[in-house]
GUGUDO-505306 format. One line per field, with one value per residue (C-alpha): residue number from 1; residue in one letter; chain; x, y negated, z negated. Coordinates in steps of 0.1 Angstrom, whole numbers, plus 2048, in hexadecimal, padded with zeros to 3 digits. Layout:
% GUGUDO-505306
i = (NUM  ...) .
aa = (A  ...) .
ch = (A  ...) .
u = (X  ...) .
v = (Y  ...) .
w = (Z  ...) .
END
This chain:
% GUGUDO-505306
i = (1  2  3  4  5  6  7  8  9  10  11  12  13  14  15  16  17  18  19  20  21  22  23  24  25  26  27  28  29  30  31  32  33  34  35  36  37  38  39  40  41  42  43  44  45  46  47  48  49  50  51  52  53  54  55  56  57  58  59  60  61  62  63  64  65  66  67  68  69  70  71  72  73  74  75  76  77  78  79  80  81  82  83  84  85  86  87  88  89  90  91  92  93  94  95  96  97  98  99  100  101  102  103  104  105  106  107  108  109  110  111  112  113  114  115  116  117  118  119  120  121  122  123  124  125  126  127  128  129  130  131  132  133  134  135  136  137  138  139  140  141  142  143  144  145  146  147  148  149  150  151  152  153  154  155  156  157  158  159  160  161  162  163  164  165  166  167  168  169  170  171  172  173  174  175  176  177  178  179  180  181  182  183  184  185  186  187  188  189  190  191  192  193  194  195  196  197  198  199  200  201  202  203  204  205  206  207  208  209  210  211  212  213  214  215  216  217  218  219  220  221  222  223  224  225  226  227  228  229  230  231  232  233  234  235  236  237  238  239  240  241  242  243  244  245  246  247  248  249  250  251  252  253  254  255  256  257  258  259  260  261  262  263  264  265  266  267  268  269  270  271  272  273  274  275  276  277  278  279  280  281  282  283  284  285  286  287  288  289  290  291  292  293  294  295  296  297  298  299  300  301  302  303  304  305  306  307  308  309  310  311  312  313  314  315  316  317  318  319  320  321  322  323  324  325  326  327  328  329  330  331  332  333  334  335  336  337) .
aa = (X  X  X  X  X  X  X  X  X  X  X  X  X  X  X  X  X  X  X  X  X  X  X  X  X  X  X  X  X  X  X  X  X  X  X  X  X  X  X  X  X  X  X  X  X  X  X  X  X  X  X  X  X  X  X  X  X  X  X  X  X  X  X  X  X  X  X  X  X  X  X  X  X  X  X  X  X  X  X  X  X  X  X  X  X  X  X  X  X  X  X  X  X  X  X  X  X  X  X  X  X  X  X  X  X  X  X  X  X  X  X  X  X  X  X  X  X  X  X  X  X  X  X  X  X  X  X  X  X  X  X  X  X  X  X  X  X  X  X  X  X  X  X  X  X  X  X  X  X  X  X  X  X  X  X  X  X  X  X  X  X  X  X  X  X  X  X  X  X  X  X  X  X  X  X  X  X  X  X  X  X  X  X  X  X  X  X  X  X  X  X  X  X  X  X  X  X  X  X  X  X  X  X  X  X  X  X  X  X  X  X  X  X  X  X  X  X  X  X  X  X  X  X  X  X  X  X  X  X  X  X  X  X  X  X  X  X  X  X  X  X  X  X  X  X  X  X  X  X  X  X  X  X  X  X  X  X  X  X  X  X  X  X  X  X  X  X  X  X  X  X  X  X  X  X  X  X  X  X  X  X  X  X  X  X  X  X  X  X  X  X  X  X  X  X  X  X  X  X  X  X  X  X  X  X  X  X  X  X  X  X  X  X  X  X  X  X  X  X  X  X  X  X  X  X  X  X  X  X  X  X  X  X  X  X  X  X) .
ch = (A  A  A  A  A  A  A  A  A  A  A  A  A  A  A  A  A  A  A  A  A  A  A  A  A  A  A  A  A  A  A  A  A  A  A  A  A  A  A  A  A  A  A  A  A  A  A  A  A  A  A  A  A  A  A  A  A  A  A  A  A  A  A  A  A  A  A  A  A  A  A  A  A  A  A  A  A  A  A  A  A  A  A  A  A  A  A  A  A  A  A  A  A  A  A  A  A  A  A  A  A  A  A  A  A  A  A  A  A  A  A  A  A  A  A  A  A  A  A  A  A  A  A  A  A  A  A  A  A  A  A  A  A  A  A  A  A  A  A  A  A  A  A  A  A  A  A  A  A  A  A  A  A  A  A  A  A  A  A  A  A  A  A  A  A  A  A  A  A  A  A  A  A  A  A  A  A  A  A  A  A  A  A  A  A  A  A  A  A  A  A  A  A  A  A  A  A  A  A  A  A  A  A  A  A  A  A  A  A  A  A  A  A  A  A  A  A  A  A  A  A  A  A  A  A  A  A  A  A  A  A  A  A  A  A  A  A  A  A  A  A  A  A  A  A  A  A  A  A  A  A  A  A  A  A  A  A  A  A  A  A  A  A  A  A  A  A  A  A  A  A  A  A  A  A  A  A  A  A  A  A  A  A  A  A  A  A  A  A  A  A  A  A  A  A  A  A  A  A  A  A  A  A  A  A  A  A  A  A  A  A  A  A  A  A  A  A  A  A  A  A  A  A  A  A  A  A  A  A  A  A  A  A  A  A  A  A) .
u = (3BC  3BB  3DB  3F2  3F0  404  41A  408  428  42C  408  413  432  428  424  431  422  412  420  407  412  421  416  429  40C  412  439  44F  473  472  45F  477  493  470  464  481  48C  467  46C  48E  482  468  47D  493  470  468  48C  495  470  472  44D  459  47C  469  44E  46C  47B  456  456  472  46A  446  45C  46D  44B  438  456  43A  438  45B  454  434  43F  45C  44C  431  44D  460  43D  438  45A  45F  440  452  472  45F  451  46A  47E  464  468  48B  48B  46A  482  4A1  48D  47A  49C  4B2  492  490  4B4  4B7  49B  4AA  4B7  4DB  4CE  4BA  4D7  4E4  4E9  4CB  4D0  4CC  4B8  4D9  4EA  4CF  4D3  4F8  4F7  4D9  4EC  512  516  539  544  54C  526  514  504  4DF  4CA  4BA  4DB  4E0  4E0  500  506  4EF  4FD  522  516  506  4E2  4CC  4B0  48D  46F  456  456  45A  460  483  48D  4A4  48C  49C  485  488  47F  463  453  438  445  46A  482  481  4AB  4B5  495  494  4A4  497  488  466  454  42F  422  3FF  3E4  3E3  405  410  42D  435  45D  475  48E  49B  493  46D  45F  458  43F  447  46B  484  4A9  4B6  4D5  4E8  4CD  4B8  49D  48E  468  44E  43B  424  42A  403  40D  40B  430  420  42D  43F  466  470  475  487  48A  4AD  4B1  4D5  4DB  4C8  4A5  48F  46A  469  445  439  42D  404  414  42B  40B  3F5  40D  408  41D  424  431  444  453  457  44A  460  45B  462  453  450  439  432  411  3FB  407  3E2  3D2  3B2  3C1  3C2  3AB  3BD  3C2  3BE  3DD  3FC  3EE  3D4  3B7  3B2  39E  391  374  38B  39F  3B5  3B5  3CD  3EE  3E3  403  401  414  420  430  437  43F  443  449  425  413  42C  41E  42A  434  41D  438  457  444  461  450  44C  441  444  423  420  40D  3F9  402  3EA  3D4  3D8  3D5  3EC  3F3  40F  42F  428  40B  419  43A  452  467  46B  48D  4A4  491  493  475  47D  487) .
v = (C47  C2C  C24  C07  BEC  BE5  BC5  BB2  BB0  BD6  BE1  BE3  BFE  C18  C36  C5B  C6E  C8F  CAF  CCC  CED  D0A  D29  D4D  D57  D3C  D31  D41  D38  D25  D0B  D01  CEF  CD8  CD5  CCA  CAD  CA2  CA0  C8E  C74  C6A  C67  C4D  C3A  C36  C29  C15  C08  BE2  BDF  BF1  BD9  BB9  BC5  BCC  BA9  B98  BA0  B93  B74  B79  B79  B59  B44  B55  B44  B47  B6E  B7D  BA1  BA5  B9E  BB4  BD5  BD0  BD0  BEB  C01  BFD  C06  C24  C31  C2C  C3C  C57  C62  C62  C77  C8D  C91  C92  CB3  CC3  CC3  CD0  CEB  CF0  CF1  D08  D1F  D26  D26  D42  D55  D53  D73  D77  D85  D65  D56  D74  D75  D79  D9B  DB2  DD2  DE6  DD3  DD6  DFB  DFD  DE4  DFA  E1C  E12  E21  E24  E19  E1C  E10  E06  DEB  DF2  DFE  E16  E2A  E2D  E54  E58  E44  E50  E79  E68  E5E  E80  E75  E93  E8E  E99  EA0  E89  E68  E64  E48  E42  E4D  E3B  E37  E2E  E1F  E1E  E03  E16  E14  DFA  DDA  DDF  DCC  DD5  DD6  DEA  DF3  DF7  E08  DFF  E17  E28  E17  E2B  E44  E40  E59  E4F  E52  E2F  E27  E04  DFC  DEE  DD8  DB8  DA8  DB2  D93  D74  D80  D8A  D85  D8B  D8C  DB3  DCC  DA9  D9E  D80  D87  DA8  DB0  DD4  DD0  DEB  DFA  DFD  E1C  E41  E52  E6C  E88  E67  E71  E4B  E4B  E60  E65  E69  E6F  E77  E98  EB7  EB8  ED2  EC0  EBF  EC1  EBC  E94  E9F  EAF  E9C  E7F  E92  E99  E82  E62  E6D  E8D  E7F  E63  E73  E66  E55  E58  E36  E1B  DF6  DDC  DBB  DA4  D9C  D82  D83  D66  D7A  D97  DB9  DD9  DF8  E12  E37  E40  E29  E1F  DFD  E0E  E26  E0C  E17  E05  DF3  DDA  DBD  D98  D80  D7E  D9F  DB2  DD6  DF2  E10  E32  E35  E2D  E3B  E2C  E29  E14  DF6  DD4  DAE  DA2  D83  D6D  D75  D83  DA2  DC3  DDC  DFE  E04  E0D  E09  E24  E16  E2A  E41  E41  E4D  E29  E17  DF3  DE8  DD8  DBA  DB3  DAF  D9B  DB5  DD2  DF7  E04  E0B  E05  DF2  DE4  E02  E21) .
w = (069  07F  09A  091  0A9  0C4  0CC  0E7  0FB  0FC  10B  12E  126  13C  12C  133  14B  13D  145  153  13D  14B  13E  13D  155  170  16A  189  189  1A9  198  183  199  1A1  181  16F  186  182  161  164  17B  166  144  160  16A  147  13C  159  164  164  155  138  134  13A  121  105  10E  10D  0E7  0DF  0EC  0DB  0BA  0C3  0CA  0AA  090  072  078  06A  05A  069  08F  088  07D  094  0B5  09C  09D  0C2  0CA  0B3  0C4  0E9  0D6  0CA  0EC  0FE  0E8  0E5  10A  10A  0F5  108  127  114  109  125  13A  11F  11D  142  14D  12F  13F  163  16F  17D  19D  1A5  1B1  1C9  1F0  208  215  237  22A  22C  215  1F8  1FD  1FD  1D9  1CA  1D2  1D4  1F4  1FF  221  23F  244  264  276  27C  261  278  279  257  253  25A  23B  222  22F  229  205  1FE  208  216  22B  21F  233  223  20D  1E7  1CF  1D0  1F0  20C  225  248  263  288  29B  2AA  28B  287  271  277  28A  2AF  2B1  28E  27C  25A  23A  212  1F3  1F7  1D6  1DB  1EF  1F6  200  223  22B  22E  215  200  202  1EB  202  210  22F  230  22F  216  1FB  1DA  1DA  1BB  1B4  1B4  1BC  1C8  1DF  1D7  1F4  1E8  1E6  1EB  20A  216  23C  247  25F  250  24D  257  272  27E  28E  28B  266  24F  22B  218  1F0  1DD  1DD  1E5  1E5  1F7  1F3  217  21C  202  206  1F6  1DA  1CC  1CE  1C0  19D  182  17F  157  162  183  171  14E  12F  11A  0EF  0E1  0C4  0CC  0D2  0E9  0EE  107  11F  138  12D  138  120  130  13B  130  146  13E  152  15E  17F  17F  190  175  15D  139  12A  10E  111  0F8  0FA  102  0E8  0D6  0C9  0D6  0C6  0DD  0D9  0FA  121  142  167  17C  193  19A  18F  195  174  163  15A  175  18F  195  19A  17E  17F  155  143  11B  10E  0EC  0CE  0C1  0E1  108  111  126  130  14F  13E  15A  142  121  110  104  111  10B  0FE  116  131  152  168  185  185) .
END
């Protein structure tokens, strides 16, 4: 079917600039304070562009000099125009949904406080006060709030760093959540004021992010390891790495399904941690049914890039794909423990 034709006087209208897509994969929620006032200013170009209002006049006038084209004239300027009409209120709605879609997918803690690294740690575990200044004095506040000290990391645990340690501040050190414990004694924490990668809205804090300390914890007297309540792994770091994440983390019975949101699809693994690669694997938007889920290997969600250390475990099979992989949740469950 062929186009209609176009009213000379209306072939210089600038038309709308196209608009790259975003996928789930690639959207972050930073983009979209950018993004939408892009889009804004170039519905006002397009509205307000003095080509375009010269070019709606010119026809007009085109009208008046043609006086032996009446209904022809007309419906050509009416076609024309109802195509300009069309566009941009085709553009006008993208953006509305565009904008009610994200907002709605905007967490709460987005827009909390940047936070010293105490502070996270008093908002995750409601600590009471009085507290203290320096981070590497904060035993004395965990102890007050029934904290006890352990002899060796696990996931979970206040760890509090001196500033002897390697990658703390040289005044008050350091204090966040051990995430991993990895075999060569160096430790990844959960915390705030550790630098500008990876950060997400949690417990209050809007500057939170894991980052890895590259020195081993190991036999080291300038950091210390505090968990709520009593606990008497002192010790015990090898073992407690060496146990199996479905039996640390427990496994959790439940029926549900979500898709694929990889647009490579995804490897599955044949236990929840990514280095542990099976030779199967499902394409990209595939539904996946599971009967169960459990907390492993932490991994940077696709679409909001927040950590999350669930694992899906594919009904039927001991299979298992990350939660940051696919689009929907387990029941009753939250991205960390």
């Amino acid at each position: 079917m062929g186009v209609p034709p176009v009213h000379p006087a209306l072939k210089g209208v600038n038309k709308l600039p196209s608009l790259n897509f975003i996928t789930p994969e690639t959207f972050s929620e930073r983009h979209f304070t950018k993004i939408f006032l892009q889009i804004l200013n170039s519905l006002f170009n397009f509205l307000f562009s003095p080509r375009n209002l010269l070019a709606v006049l010119g026809s007009y006038q085109q009208l008046n000099k043609h006086t032996e084209t009446s209904e022809q004239s007309i419906m050509k300027l009416f076609t024309s125009s109802s195509k300009i009409s069309l566009a941009l209120l085709g553009a006008i709605a993208s953006a509305s949904t565009f904008a009610t879609t994200t907002l709605s997918n905007i967490k709460p803690a987005v827009a909390a406080q940047f936070c010293q690294c105490p502070i996270y740690v008093n908002n995750r575990f409601q600590l009471q006060q009085p507290y203290v200044w320096s981070a590497k004095d904060y035993g004395s506040v965990l102890a007050r709030n029934r904290f006890t000290q352990v002899g060796s990391p696990q996931p979970g645990a206040v760890v509090v760093m001196q500033p002897s340690f390697p990658g703390t501040n040289r005044t008050h050190g350091h204090i966040g959540v051990v995430e991993n414990v990895n075999g060569n004694g160096t430790i990844g924490v959960r915390g705030t004021n550790q630098g500008n990668r990876g950060l997400f809205g949690e417990a209050g804090c809007n500057n939170v992010n894991v980052t890895r300390f590259e020195t081993s914890v190991n036999g080291r007297p300038d950091v210390s390891f505090w968990v709520r309540g009593n606990n008497s792994n002192s010790g015990q770091q090898q073992q407690v790495q060496q146990q199996p994440i479905q039996q640390q983390n427990g496994f959790r019975q439940a029926n549900f399904s979500a898709w694929v949101m990889s647009s490579n699809g995804i490897t599955l693994r044949n236990s929840p941690r990514l280095g542990d690669r099976s030779n199967q694997g499902v394409r990209f938007r595939q539904n996946l049914n599971f009967d169960g889920w459990t907390y492993g290997e932490t991994v940077n969600d696709l679409q909001l890039g927040n950590p999350d250390a669930r694992w899906y475990k594919i009904a039927g099979t001991n299979l298992w794909v990350p939660s940051a992989y696919v689009n929907g949740n387990a029941p009753n469950s939250r991205p960390m423990p």
